[in-house]
KOLLUMZA-545677 format. One record per residue (C-alpha): residue in three letters; x, y, z negated. Coordinates in nm, 2 decimals, decimal comma. Example, Ala and Ser with C-alpha at 12.3 -4.5 7.8 and 13.67 -1.06 7.14 Angstrom:
2
rofi = ALA&X = 1,23&Y = -0,45&Z = -0,78
rofi = SER&X = 1,37&Y = -0,11&Z = -0,71
***
This chain:
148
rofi = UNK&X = 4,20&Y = 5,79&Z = 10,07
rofi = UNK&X = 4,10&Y = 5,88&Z = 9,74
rofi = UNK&X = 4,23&Y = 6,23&Z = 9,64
rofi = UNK&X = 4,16&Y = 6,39&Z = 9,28
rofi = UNK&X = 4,14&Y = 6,75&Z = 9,14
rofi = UNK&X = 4,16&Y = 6,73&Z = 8,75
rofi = UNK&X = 4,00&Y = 6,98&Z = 8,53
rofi = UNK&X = 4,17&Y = 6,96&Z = 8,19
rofi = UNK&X = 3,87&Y = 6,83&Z = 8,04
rofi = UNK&X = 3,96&Y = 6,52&Z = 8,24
rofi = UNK&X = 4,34&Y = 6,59&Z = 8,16
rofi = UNK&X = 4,28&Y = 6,56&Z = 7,82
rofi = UNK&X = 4,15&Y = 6,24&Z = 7,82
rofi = UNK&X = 4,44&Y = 6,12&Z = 7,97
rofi = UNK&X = 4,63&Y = 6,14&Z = 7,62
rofi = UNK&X = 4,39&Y = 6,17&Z = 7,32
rofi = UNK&X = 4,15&Y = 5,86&Z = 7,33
rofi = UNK&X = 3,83&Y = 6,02&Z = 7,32
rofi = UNK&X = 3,52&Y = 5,90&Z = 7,47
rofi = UNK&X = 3,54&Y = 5,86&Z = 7,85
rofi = UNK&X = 3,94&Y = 5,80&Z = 7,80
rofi = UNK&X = 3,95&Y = 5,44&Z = 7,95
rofi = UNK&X = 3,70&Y = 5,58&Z = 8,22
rofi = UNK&X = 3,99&Y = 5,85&Z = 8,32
rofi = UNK&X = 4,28&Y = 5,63&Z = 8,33
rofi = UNK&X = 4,09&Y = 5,39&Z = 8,56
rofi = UNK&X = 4,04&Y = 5,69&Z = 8,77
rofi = UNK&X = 4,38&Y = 5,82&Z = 8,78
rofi = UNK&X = 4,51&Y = 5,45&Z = 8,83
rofi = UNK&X = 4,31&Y = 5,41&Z = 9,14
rofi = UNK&X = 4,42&Y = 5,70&Z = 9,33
rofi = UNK&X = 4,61&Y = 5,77&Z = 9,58
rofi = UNK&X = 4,70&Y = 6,14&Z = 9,51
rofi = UNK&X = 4,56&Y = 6,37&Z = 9,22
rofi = UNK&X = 4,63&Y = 6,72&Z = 9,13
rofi = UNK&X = 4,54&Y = 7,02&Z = 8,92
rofi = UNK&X = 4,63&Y = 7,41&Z = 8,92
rofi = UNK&X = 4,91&Y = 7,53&Z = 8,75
rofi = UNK&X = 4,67&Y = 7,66&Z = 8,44
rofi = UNK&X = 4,62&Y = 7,37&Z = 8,34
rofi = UNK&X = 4,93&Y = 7,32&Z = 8,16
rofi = UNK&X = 4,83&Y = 7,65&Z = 7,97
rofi = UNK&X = 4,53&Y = 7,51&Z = 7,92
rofi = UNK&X = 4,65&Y = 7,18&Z = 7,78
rofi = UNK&X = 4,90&Y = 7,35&Z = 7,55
rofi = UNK&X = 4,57&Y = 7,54&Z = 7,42
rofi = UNK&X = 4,35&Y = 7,25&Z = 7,38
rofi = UNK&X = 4,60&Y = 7,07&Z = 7,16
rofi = UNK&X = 4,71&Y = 7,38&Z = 6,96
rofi = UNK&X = 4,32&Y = 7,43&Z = 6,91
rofi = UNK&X = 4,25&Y = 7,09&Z = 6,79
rofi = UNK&X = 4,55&Y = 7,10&Z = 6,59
rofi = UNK&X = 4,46&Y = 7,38&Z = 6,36
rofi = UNK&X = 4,12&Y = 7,28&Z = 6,38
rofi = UNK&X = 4,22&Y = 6,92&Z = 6,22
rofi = UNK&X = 4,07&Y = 6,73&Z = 6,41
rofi = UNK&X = 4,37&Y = 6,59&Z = 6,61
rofi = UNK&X = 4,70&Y = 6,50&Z = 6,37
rofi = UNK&X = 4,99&Y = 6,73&Z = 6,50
rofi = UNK&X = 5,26&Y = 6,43&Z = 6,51
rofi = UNK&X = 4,96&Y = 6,33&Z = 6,76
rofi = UNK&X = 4,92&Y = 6,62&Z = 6,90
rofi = UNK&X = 5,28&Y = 6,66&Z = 6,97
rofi = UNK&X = 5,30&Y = 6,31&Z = 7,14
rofi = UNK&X = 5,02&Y = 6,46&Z = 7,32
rofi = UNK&X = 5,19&Y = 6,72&Z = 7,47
rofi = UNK&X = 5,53&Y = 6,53&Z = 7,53
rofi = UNK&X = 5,35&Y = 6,26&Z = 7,75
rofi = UNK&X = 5,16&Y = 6,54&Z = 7,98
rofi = UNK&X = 5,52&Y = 6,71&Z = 8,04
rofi = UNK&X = 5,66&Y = 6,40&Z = 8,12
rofi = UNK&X = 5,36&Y = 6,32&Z = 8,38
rofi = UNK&X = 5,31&Y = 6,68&Z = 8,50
rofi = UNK&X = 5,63&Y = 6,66&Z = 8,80
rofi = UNK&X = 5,41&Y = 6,36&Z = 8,91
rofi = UNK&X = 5,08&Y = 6,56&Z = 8,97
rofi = UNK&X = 5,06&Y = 6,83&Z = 9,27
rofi = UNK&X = 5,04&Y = 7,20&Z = 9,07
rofi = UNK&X = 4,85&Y = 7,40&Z = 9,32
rofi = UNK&X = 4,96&Y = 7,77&Z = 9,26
rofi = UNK&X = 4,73&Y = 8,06&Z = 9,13
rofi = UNK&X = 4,80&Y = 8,28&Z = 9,46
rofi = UNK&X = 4,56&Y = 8,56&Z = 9,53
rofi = UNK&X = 4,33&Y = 8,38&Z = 9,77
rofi = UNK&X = 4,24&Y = 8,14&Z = 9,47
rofi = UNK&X = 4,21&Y = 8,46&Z = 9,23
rofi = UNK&X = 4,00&Y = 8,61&Z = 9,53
rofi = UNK&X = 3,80&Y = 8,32&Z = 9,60
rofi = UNK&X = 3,73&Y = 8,22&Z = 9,20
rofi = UNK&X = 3,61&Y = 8,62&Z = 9,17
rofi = UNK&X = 3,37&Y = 8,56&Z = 9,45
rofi = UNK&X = 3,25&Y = 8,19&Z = 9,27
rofi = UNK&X = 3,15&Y = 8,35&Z = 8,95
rofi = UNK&X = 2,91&Y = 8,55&Z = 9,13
rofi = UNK&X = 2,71&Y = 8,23&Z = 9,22
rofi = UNK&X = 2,79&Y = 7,99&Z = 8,94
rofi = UNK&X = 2,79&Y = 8,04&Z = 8,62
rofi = UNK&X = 3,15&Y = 7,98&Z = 8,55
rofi = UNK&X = 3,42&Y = 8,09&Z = 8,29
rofi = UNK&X = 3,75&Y = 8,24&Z = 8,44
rofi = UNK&X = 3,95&Y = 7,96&Z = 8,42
rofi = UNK&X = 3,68&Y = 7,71&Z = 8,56
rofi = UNK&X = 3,63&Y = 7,95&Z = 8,86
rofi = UNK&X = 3,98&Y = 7,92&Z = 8,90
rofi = UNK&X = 3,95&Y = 7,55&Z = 8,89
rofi = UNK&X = 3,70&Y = 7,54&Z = 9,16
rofi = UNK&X = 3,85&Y = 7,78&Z = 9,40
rofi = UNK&X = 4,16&Y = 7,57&Z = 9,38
rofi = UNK&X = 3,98&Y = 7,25&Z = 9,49
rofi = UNK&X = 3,78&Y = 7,41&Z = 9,72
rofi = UNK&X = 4,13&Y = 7,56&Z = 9,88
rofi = UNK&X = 4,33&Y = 7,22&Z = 9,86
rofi = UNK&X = 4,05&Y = 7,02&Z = 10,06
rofi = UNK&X = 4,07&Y = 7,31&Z = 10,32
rofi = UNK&X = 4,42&Y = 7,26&Z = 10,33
rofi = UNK&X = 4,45&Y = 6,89&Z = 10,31
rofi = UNK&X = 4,13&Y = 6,87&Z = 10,54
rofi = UNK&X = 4,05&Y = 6,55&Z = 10,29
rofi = UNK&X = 3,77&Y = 6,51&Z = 10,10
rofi = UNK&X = 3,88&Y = 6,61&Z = 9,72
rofi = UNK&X = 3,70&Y = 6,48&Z = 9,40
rofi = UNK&X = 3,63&Y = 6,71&Z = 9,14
rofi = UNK&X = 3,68&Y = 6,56&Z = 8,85
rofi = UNK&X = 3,56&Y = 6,72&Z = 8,52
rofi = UNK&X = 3,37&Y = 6,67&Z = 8,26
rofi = UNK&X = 3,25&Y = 7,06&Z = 8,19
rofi = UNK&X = 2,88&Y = 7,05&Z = 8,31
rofi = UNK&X = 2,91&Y = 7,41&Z = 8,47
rofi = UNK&X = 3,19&Y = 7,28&Z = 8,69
rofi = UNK&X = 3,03&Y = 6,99&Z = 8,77
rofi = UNK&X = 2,74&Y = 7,16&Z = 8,88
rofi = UNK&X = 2,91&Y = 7,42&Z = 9,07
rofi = UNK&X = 3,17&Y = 7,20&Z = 9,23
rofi = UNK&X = 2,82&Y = 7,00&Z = 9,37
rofi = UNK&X = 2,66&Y = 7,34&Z = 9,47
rofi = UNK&X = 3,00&Y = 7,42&Z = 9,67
rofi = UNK&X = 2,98&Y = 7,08&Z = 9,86
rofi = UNK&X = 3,26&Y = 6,88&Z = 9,66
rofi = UNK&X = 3,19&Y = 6,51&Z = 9,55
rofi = UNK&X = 3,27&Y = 6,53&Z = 9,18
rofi = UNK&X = 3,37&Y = 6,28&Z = 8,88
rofi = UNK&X = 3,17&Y = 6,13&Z = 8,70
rofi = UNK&X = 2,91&Y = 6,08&Z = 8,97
rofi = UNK&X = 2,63&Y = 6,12&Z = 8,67
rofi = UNK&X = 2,74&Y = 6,36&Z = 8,33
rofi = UNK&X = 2,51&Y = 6,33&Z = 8,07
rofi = UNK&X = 2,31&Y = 6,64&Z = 7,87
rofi = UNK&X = 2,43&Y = 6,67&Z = 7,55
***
């Protein structure tokens, strides 16, 4: 059973081509279940908004964007930002070098394959995560990223 978290570095690939793009969709085709946190969508709205005034994304674009994710979002699980997740992601930046949100990220998959008692993939494409999320015992997605 193939069960994924998504990071919205992932998420955004889902609806801006980009490279890796095709890569994600064949991912999210193939499984059985995925999921994210509930900051995601925050983070989504931001991403676009960012890339909008930054001109690199088109805002008609943008806006298609953003329309497609709302109408996909019912279909993903939204695991919620409870206080064991703000604990646990508190504790995580203390041995990863992790933003906020990415803590967040991580605590949330950790607690979901607690819950679900499944093996979860992590799948991001933030190198910190990545690491992390293999430091904390989660097979992550892609199985290899890249240096820049």
């Amino acid at each position: 059973m193939s069960i994924l978290y998504l990071d919205t570095s992932v998420l955004v690939k889902q609806y801006i081509q980009e490279s890796g793009s095709n890569e994600v969709q064949k991912l999210i085709l193939t499984a059985e279940h995925a999921g994210t946190s509930l900051i995601a969508r925050a983070e989504m709205a931001a991403a676009l908004a960012r890339a909008t005034r930054l001109k690199i994304l088109p805002a008609t674009e943008a806006d298609e964007a953003w329309e497609q994710f709302l109408a996909d979002w019912s279909s993903l699980s939204r695991l919620n930002v409870s206080r064991q997740i703000i604990e646990q992601a508190s504790s995580l930046v203390w041995d990863f070098p992790l933003r906020g949100y990415d803590a967040v990220h991580l605590a949330s998959a950790i607690l979901w394959r607690e819950t679900l008692e499944a093996e979860i993939i992590l799948a991001t494409f933030d190198r910190e995560l990545w690491s992390a999320a293999n430091n904390a015992g989660l097979t992550t997605w892609p199985e290899k990223l890249s240096r820049r």
